[in-house]
C-alpha positions as CSV (number, residue, x, y, z in Angstrom):
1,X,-17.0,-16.3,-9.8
2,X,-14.8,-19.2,-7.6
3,X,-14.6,-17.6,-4.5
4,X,-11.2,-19.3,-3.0
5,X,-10.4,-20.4,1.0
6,X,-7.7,-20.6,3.0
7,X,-4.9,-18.7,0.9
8,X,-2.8,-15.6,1.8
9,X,-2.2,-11.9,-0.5
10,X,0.3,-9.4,0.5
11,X,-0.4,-6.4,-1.6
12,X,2.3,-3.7,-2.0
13,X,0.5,-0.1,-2.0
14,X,2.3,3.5,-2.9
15,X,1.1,6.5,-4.2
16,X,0.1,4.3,-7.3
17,X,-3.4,3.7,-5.4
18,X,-4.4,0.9,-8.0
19,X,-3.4,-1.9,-5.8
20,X,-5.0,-0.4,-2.8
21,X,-8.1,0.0,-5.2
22,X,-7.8,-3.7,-6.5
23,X,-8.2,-5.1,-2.8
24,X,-11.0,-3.7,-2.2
25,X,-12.7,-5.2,-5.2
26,X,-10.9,-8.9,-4.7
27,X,-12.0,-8.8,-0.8
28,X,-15.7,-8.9,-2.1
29,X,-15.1,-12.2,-3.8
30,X,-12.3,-13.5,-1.9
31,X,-12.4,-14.9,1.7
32,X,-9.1,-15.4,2.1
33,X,-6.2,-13.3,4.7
34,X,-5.0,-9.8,3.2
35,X,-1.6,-8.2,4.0
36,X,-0.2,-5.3,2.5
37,X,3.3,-3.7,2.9
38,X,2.6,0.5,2.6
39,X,5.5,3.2,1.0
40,X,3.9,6.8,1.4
41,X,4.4,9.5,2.9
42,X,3.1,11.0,6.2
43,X,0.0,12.8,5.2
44,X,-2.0,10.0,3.5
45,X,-0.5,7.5,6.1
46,X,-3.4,8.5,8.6
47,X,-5.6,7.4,5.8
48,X,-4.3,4.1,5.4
49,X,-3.5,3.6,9.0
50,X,-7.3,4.6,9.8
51,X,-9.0,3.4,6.9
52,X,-11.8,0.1,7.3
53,X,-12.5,0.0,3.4
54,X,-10.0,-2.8,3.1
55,X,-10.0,-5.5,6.1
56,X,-6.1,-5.9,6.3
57,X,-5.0,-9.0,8.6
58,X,-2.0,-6.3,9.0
59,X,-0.2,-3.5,7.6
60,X,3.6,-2.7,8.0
61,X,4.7,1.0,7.2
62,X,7.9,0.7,5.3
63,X,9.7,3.9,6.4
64,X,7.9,3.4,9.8
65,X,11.1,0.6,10.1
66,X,13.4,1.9,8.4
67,X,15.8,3.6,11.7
68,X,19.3,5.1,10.3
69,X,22.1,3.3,13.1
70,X,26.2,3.4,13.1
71,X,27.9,-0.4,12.6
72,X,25.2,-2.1,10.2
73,X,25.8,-5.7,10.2
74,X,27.6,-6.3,7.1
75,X,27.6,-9.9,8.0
76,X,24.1,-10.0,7.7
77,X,23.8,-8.1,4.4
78,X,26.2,-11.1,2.8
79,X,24.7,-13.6,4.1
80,X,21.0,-12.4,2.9
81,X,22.5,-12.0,-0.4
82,X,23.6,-15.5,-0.6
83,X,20.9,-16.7,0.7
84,X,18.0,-15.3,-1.3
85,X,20.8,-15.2,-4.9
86,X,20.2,-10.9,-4.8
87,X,22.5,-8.6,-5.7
88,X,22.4,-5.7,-3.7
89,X,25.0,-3.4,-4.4
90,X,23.8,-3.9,-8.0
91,X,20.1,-2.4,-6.7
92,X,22.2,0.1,-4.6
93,X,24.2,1.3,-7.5
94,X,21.2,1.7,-9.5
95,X,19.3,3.6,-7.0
96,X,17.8,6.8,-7.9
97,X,17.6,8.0,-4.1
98,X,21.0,6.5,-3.5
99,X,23.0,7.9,-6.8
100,X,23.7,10.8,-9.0
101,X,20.1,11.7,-9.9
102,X,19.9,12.6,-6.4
103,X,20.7,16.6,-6.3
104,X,20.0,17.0,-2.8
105,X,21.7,14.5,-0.4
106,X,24.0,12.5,-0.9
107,X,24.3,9.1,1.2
108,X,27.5,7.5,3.4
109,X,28.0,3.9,2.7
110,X,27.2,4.0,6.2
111,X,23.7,5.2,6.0
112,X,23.3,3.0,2.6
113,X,24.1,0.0,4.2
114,X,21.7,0.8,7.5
115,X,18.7,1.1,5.3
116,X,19.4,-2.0,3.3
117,X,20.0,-4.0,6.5
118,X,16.5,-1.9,8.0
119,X,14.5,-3.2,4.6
120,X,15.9,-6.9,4.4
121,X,15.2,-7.5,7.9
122,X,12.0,-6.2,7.7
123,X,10.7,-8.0,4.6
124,X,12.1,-11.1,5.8
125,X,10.1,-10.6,9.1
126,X,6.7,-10.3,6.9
127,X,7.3,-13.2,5.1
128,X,8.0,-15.3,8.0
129,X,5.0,-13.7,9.7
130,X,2.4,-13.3,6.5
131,X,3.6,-16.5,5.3
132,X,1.7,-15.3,2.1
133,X,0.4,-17.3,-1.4
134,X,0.3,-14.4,-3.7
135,X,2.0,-11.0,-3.7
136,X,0.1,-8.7,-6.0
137,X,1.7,-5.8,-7.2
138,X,2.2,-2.9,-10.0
139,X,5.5,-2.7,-11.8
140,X,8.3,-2.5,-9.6
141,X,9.7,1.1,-10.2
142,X,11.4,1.5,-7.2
143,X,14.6,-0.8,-5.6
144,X,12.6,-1.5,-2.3
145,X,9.9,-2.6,-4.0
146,X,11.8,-4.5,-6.5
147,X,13.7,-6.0,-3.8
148,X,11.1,-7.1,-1.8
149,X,9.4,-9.1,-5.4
150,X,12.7,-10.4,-5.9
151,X,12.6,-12.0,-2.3
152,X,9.2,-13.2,-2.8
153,X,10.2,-15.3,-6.5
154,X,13.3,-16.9,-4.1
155,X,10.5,-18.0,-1.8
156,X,8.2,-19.3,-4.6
157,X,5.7,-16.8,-3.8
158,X,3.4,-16.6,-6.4
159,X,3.9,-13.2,-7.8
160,X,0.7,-11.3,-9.7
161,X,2.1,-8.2,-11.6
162,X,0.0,-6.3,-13.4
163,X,1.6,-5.1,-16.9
164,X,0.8,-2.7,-19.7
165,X,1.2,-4.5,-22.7
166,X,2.7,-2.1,-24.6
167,X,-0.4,-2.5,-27.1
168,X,-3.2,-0.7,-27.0
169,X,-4.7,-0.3,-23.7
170,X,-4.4,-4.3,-23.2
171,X,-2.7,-5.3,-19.9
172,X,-2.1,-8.7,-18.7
173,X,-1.0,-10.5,-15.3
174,X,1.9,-12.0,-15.0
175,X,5.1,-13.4,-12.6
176,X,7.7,-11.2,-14.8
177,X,7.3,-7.5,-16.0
178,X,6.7,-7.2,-19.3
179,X,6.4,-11.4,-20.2
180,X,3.4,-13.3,-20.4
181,X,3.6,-16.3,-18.4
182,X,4.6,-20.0,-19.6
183,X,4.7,-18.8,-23.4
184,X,8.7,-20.0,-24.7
185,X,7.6,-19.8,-28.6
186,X,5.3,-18.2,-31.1
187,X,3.8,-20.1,-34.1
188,X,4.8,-20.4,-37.6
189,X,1.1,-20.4,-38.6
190,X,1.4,-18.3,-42.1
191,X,-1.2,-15.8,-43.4
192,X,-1.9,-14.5,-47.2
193,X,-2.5,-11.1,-46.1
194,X,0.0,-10.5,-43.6
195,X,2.6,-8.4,-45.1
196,X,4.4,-5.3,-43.7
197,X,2.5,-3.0,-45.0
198,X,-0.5,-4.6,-43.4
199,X,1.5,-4.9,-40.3
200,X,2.8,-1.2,-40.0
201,X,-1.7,-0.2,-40.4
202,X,-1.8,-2.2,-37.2
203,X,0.6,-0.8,-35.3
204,X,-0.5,2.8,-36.5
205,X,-3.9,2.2,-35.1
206,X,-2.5,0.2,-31.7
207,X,1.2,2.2,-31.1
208,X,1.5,2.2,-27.6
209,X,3.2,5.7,-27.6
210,X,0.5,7.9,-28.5
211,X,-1.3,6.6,-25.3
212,X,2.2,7.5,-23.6
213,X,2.3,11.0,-25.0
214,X,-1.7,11.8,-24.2
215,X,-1.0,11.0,-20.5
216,X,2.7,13.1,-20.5
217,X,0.5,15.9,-21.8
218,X,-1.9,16.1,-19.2
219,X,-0.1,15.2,-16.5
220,X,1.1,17.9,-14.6
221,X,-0.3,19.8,-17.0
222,X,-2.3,22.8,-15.1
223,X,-0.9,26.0,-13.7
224,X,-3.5,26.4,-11.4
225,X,-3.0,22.8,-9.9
226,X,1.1,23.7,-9.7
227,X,0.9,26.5,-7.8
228,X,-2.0,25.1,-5.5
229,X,0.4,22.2,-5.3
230,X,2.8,25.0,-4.1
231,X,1.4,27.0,-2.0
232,X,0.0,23.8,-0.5
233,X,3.7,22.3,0.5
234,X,5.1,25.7,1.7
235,X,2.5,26.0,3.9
236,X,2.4,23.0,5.2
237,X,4.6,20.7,7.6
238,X,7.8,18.7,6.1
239,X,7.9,16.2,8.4
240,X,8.9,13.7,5.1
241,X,12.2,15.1,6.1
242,X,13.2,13.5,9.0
243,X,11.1,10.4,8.9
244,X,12.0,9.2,5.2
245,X,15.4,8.5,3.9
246,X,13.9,9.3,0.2
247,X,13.6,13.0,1.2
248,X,16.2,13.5,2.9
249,X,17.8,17.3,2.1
250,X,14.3,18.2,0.1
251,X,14.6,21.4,2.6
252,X,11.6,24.0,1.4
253,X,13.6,26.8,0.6
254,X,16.4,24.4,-1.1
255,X,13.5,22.8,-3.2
256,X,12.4,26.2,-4.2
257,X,15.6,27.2,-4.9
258,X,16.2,24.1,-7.4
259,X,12.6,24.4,-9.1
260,X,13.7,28.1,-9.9
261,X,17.1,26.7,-10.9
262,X,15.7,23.6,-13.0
263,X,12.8,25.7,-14.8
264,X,15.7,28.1,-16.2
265,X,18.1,24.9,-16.8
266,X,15.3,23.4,-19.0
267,X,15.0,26.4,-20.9
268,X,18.7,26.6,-21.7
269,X,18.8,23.1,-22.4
270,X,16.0,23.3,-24.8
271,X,17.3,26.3,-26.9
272,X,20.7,23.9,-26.9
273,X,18.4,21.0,-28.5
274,X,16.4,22.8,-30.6
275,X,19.4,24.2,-32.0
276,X,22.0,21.4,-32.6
277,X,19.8,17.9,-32.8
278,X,18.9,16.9,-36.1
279,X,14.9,18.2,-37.0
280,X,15.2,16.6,-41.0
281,X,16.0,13.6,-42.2
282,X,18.7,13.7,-45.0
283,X,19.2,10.1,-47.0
284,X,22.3,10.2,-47.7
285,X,22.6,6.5,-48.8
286,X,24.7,5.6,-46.2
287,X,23.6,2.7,-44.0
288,X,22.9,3.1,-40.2
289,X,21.7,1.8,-37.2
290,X,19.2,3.2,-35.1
291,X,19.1,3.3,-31.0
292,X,16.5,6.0,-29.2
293,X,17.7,7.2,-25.7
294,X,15.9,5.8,-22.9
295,X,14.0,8.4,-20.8
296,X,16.1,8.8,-17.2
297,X,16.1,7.9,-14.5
298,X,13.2,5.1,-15.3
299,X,13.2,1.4,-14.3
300,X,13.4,0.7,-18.0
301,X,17.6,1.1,-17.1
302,X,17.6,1.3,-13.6
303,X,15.8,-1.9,-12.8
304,X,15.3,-3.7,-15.8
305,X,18.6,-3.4,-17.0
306,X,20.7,-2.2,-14.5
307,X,24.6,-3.5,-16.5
308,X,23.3,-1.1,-19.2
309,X,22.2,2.0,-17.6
310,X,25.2,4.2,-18.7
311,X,23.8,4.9,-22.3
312,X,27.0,6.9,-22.9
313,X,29.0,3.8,-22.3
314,X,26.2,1.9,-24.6
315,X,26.8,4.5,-27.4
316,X,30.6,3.8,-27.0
317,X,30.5,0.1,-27.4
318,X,27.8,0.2,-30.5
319,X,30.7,2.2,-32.4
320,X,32.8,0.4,-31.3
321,X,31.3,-2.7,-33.3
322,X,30.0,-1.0,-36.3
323,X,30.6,-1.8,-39.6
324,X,33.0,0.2,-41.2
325,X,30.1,1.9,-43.7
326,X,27.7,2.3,-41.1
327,X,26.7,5.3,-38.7
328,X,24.4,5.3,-35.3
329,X,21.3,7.2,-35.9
330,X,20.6,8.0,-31.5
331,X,17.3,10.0,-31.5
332,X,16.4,11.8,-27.7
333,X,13.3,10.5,-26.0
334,X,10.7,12.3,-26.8
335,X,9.2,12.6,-23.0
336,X,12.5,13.1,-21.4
337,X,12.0,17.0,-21.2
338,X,8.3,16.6,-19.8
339,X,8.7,13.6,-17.6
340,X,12.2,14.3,-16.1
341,X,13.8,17.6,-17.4
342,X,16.3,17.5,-20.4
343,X,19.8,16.0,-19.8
344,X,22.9,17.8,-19.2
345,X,24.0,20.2,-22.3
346,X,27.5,18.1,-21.5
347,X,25.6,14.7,-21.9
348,X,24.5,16.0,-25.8
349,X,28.1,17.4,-26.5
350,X,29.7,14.3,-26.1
351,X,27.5,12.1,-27.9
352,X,27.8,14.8,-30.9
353,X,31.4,14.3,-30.7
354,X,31.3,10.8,-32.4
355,X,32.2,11.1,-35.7
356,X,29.4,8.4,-36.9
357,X,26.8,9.4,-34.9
358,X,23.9,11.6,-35.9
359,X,21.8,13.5,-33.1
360,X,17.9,13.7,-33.6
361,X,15.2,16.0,-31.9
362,X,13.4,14.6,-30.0
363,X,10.3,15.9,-31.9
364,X,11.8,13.7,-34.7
365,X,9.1,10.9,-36.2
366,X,10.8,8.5,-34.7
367,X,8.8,6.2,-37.8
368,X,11.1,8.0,-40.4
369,X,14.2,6.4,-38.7
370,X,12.1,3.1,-38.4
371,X,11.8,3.0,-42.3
372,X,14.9,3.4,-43.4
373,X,17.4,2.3,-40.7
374,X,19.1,-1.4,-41.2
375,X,19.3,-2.8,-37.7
376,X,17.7,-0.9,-34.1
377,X,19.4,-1.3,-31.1
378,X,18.0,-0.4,-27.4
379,X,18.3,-1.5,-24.1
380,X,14.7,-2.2,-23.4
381,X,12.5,0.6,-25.2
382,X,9.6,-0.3,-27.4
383,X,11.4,0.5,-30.8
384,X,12.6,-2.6,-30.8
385,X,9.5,-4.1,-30.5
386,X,8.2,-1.6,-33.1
387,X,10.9,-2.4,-35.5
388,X,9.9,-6.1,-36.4
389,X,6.8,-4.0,-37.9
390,X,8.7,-2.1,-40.5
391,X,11.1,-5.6,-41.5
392,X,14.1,-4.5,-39.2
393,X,16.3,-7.0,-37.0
394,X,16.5,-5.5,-33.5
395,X,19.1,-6.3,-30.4
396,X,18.1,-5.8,-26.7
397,X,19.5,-6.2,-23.5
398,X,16.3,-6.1,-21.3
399,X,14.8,-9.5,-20.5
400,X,11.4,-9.1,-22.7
401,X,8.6,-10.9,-23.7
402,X,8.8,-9.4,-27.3
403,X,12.2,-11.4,-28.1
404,X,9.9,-14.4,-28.4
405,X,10.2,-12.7,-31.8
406,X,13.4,-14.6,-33.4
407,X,14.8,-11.2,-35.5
408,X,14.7,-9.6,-31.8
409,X,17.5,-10.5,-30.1
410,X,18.6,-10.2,-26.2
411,X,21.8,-10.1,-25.5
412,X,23.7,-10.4,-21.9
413,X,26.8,-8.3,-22.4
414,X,28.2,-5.7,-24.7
415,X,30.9,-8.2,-25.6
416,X,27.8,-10.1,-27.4
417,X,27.4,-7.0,-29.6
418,X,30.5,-7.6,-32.1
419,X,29.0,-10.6,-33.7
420,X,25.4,-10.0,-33.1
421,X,25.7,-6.9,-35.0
422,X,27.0,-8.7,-37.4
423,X,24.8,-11.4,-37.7
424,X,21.7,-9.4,-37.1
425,X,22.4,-7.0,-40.3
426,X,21.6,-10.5,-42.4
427,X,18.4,-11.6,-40.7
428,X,15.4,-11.0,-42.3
429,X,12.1,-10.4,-40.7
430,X,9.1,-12.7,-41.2
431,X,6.2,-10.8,-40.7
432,X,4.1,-13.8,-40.1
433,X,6.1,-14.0,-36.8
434,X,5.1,-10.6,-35.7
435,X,1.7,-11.2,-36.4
436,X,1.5,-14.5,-34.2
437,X,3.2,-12.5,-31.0
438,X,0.5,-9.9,-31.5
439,X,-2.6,-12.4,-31.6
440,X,-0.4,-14.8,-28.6
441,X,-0.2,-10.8,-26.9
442,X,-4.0,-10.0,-27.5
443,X,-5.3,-13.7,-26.2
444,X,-3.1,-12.9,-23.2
445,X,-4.3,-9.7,-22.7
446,X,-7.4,-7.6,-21.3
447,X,-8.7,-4.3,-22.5
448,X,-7.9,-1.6,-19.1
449,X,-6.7,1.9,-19.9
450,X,-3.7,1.9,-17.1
451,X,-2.5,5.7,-17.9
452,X,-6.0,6.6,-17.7
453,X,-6.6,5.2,-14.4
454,X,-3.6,7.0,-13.1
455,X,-4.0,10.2,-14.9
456,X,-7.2,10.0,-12.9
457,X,-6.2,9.4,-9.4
458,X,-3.2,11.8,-9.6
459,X,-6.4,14.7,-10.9
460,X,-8.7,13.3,-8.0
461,X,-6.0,13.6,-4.7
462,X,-2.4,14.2,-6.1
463,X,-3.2,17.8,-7.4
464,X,-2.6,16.5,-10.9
465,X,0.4,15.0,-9.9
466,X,2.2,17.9,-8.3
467,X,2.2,16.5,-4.8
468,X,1.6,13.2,-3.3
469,X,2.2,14.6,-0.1
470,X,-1.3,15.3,0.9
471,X,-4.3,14.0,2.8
472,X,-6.4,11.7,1.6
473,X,-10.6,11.5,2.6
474,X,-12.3,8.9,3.3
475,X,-15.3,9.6,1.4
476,X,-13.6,11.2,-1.3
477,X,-12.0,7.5,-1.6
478,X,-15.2,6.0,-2.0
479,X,-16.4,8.3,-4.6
480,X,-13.3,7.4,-6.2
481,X,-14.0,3.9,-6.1
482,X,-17.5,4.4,-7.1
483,X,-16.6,6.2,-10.0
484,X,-14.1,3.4,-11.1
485,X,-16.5,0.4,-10.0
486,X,-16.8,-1.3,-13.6
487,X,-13.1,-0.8,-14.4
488,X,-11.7,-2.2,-11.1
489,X,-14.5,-4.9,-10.9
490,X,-13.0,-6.4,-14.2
491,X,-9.6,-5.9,-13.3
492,X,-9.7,-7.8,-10.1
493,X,-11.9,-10.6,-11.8
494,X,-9.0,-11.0,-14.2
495,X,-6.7,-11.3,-11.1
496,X,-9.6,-13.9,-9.5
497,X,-9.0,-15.9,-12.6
498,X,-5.2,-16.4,-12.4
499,X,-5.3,-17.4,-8.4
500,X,-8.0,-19.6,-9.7
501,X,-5.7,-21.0,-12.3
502,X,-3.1,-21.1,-10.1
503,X,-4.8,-22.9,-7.6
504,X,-6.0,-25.5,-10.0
505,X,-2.6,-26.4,-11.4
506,X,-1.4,-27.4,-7.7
């Protein structure tokens, strides 16, 4: 391997660990200046304030800067925005921490704008300080983070994100989430076998969601864990509460109160589902178009596609622009209950309402709807990816790699959806195209089980993903990087490879 001089990595490390786990591999080859920007919490802070397993240059503690004051400086905040093209009210208003997903504290525009002026300044100061090459990162789920990679592609930083490809266990590195990198077209290249039937046998045996719904099974999964997890946190010191802004009102006996309150929620919401969503598919002959709900809150809407998070409001407008013999087949996400805790009984009552919509289970096969639908519709969900398989057009409004796919469309407002509705209803589907994103996707990609990695480290510190909140041992680390040696060696040698690449091509 090209061991490479001289240039500068700023890695951003979270209670995802991979990062932290990657540079420790690419030191071993890699000679040049490491920088990372850390978001945890207190407890394993003194790990990676004391740890010597990764020689950092430096490492700045996000919420170790971030100090709530009166009068931010609004003039600041404008100007940063013009100067580095962000939107931040758009990332504010899409916030998870700073908006209605947030049940126990609610933020002044005060506060809001005192963290944002906290963060900018600070990232703006590591930049000019770390001066770096490369920022290498995970997907961006959270605004800070997202921010921050924003900041860096305005500089010209060279960003190195590490994406599940949605196929398989394939991942690949890249500048964008979820788009390979300096690939504008597919081929026309035609094939004598490649049919949709041959097609749909491929994605049965490479669907990314059955890898999706192993790790939502397991994940959280044991009792034991949970109320180790609990006793653990109750027992224990909250300091989380008055040193980060994202826990802000988690108060123990309020966050007891809520699990108590949620647990019995969920169960009322369930019976409600179970109940009144669709569990059978009826073919009735008329034609419709398919969209399946987004699981919320997710960076998927938040992030992504931040204009379209309100799927109410995307429901509305799809309507809107049917045709007049068609109806909209929504389906609920299938993890949504697991993951995040069913929606509202209110948020199913008024999409029920609509007189051409049809509510499906969430336990639905989503494959039936696949088959016999005329056009699928989502934001930025994987069913419009899948639908190319089974012949059907799809519209998105998430920028994506798939829509190198021409029946896949991305559109940039809901005023697009009148015509491309219309014209997307005639298109039809050359499976050859499919094919040739697939084989562009595979040559792209390398084989690394990403859920499996993190099903892993959540079992080996995080309590099985009950509580990030702990501390972490040093030697515990290194048996955890023993155990994932081979894996993380060939990840970071894929990473060696594009700096390499990169390097070359200046």
């Amino acid at each position: 391997m090209i061991k490479i001089l001289n240039n500068k990595i700023i890695f951003w490390i979270s209670a995802d660990l991979l990062t932290y786990c990657l540079a420790y591999f690419l030191q071993k080859n890699y000679n040049g200046d490491f920088y990372s920007i850390t978001d945890i919490t207190n407890k394993p802070k003194k790990f990676f304030k004391e740890q010597n397993l990764v020689d950092f240059s430096k490492n700045w503690f996000l919420h170790d800067n971030i100090k709530i004051h009166k009068n931010p400086d609004l003039k600041y905040l404008k100007n940063f925005q013009n100067k580095f093209n962000i939107d931040l009210s758009e990332l504010v208003r899409n916030d998870r921490i700073f908006n209605h997903y947030n049940e126990l504290y609610e933020f002044s525009q005060e506060q809001i704008n005192s963290i944002l002026e906290n963060e900018c300044k600070l990232f703006e100061m590591i930049l000019d300080e770390a001066n770096p090459d490369y920022f290498i990162t995970g997907e961006t789920a959270l605004r800070p983070h997202h921010l921050f990679y924003e900041m860096c592609k305005q500089k010209g930083i060279k960003v190195l994100m590490l994406n599940h490809a949605n196929w398989k266990t394939l991942c690949y590195i890249s500048q964008n989430r979820h788009k390979m990198d300096y690939i504008k077209k597919i081929s026309d290249e035609e094939y004598d076998k490649c049919n949709f039937e041959f097609l749909q046998n491929l994605w049965e045996k490479s669907k990314v969601s059955k890898y999706h719904s192993k790790f939502h099974n397991q994940i959280k999964n044991s009792k034991i864990s949970l109320f180790k997890a609990a006793m653990k946190y109750l027992f224990s010191s909250n300091g989380n509460i008055k040193t980060h802004y994202t826990y802000f009102g988690r108060h123990k006996l309020k966050i007891l109160y809520n699990e108590l309150k949620n647990s019995r929620i969920k169960k009322q919401r369930q019976r409600f589902i179970d109940l009144n969503l669709l569990q059978n598919f009826e073919n009735s002959g008329t034609p419709f178009v398919y969209l399946p709900l987004h699981q919320e809150p997710e960076r998927s809407l938040l992030i992504a596609a931040p204009k379209f998070s309100d799927q109410i409001e995307t429901i509305q407008e799809i309507i809107k622009y049917l045709p007049e013999n068609y109806e909209l087949y929504v389906k609920e996400h299938p993890t949504q209950g697991t993951a995040r805790g069913w929606r509202d009984i209110s948020f199913y009552q008024k999409i029920m309402k609509y007189k051409k919509v049809k509510f499906f289970h969430p336990s639905f096969d989503s494959k039936t709807l696949l088959e016999n639908c005329k056009l699928v519709i989502s934001v930025g969900g994987t069913s419009s990816f899948e639908a190319a398989f089974f012949g059907k057009p799809s519209i998105i409004f998430a920028n994506l790699g798939y829509s190198l796919i021409p029946s896949i469309k991305k559109l940039s407002s809901y005023y697009e959806l009148k015509q491309e509705i219309h014209d997307s209803l005639n298109v039809r589907v050359n499976p050859n195209h499919v094919y040739n994103y697939i084989k562009i996707l595979e040559e792209n990609s390398f084989d690394f089980d990403i859920l499996n990695f993190e099903q892993s480290y959540h079992n080996w510190f995080f309590l099985n993903g009950n509580l990030v909140d702990v501390n972490i041992d040093v030697e515990k680390m290194k048996q955890f990087l023993l155990h994932h040696e081979n894996d993380l060696k060939y990840v970071s040698s894929e990473f060696m490879k594009k700096i390499n690449a990169s390097s070359d091509s200046k």
